[in-house]
N, C-alpha and C positions, 0 to 999 in steps of 0.2 A: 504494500500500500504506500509505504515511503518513498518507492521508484518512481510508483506512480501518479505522484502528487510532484513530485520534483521534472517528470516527465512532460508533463502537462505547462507545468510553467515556461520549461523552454521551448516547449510546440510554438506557445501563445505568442513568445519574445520573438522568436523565430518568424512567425509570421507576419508581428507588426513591424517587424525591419524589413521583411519584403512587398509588403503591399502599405509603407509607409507614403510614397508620390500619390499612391491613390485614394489615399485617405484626404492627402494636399488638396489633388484637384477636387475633389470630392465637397470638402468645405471652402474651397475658393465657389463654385460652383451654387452652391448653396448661398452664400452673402452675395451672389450678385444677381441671384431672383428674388434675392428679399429686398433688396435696394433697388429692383424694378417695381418689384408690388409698392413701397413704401411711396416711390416717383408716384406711381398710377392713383395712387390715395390723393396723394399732395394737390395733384389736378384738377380732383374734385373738388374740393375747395380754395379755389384760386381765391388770389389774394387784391382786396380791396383798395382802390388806391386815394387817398389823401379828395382829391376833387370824388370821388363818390360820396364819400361819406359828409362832405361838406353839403350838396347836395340834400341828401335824405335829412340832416341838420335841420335846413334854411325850411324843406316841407314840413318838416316835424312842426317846426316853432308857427310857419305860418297859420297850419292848421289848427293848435291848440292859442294862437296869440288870443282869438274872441271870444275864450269860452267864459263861462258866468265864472265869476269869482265868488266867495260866498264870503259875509265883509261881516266883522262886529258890528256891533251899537256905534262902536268910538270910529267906526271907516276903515279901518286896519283889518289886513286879509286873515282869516279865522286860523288857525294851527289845523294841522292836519286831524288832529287827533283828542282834540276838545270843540265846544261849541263856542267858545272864544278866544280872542288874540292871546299872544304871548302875553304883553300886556297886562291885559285885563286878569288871565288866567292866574298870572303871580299876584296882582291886585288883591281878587279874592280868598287864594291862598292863604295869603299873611294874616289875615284874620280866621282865631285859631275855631270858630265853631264852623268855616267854611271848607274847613280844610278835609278833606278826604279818611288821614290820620286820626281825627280828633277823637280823645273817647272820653270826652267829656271833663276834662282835666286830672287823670289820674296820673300822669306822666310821673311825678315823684314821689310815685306808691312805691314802697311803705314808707318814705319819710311823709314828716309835717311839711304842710306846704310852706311854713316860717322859713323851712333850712335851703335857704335861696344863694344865691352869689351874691347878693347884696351882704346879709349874716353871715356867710362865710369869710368873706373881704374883714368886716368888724372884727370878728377873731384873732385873722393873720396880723392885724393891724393893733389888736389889744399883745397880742403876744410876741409882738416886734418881729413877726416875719421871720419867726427862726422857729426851730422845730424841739417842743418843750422839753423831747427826752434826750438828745442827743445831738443837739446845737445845731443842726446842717440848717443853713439858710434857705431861703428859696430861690436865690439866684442860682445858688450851686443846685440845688434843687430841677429847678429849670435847664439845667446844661446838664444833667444825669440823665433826668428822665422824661426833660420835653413837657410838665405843667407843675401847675403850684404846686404849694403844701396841701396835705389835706384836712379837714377837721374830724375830728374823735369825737362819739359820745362818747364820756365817761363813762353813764350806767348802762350804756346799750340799747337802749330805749330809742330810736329812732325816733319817737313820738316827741320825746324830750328834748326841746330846742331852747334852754334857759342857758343865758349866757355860763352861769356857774359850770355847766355840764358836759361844756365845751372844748376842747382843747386841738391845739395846731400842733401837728404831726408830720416828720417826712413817712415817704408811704413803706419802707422800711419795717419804722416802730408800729404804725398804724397795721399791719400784717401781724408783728409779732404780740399785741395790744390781744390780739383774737383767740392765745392759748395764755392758759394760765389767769383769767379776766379777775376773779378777787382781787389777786396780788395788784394786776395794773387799775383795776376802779380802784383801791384805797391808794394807791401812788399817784394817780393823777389827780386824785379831789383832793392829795394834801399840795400840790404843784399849785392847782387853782386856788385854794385859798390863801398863799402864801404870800 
């Protein structure tokens, strides 16, 4: 069985050294009917020249130049995709019962609506813009992590928006504020009383 496994490999070698030219011509022959078929394709769709399509252009626009336009209240041609202008469409947007989103103002559920960026500004501004457990400012702040400080409740209560209960935090402490909470609610209400 070993002859004739070794017998077989030199038939094979043997024979593609002698009918190696006609294997050549064989695939010359072959790449140069597929580059006739590929020509015969190409044909079909001959190629457009610069004044054609200028042409079909000039018909296009003339034909659609008189058609109705469909115009707001304001005269401004309607969006494609609403039943008024850009406009008007941002117009009604920015008032917040018109907007699409609205749910009625829950957006700063579960906070009280008091814990606003105005109250938080007061904060950062009672506690001098530095961060009450571990000094970092909020400039430095701002160049780490790209926004302010953040504010803490002290007892967790999100409800609880009483200046006392409040404290300016980088987002750091404000992470680690969330294990071990005894230990940080009695560290911070003795910071804020102080």
């Amino acid at each position: 069985m070993y002859k004739n496994k070794e017998r077989k490999k030199f038939m094979e070698k043997k024979y593609m050294e002698e009918h190696k030219e006609e294997q050549r011509l064989y695939q010359l022959q072959w790449r140069k009917n597929n580059k006739q078929k590929i020509a015969l394709r190409m044909k079909k769709y001959r190629v457009i020249n610069r004044e054609e399509i200028l042409e079909k252009a000039k018909k296009y626009y003339q034909n659609n130049k008189n058609r109705n336009k469909d115009l707001c209240d304001c005269g401004n041609e309607k969006d494609k995709r609403s039943k008024k202008c850009f406009e008007c469409q941002s117009k009604l947007q920015s008032i917040p019962e018109n907007n699409g989103n609205w749910l009625g103002g829950v957006s700063n559920l579960p906070y009280a609506f008091e814990f606003n960026g105005i109250l938080k500004e007061s904060i950062r501004y009672r506690d001098s813009y530095i961060c009450q457990n571990c000094g970092m400012t909020e400039e430095e702040h701002l160049i780490s992590l790209g926004y302010n400080l953040v504010i803490h409740h002290i007892d967790y209560n999100k409800q609880n928006c009483e200046e006392d209960n409040l404290i300016t935090l980088c987002n750091q402490c404000n992470i680690r504020a969330n294990f071990n909470r005894s230990y940080w609610q009695e560290f911070y209400t003795n910071k804020v009383e102080a």
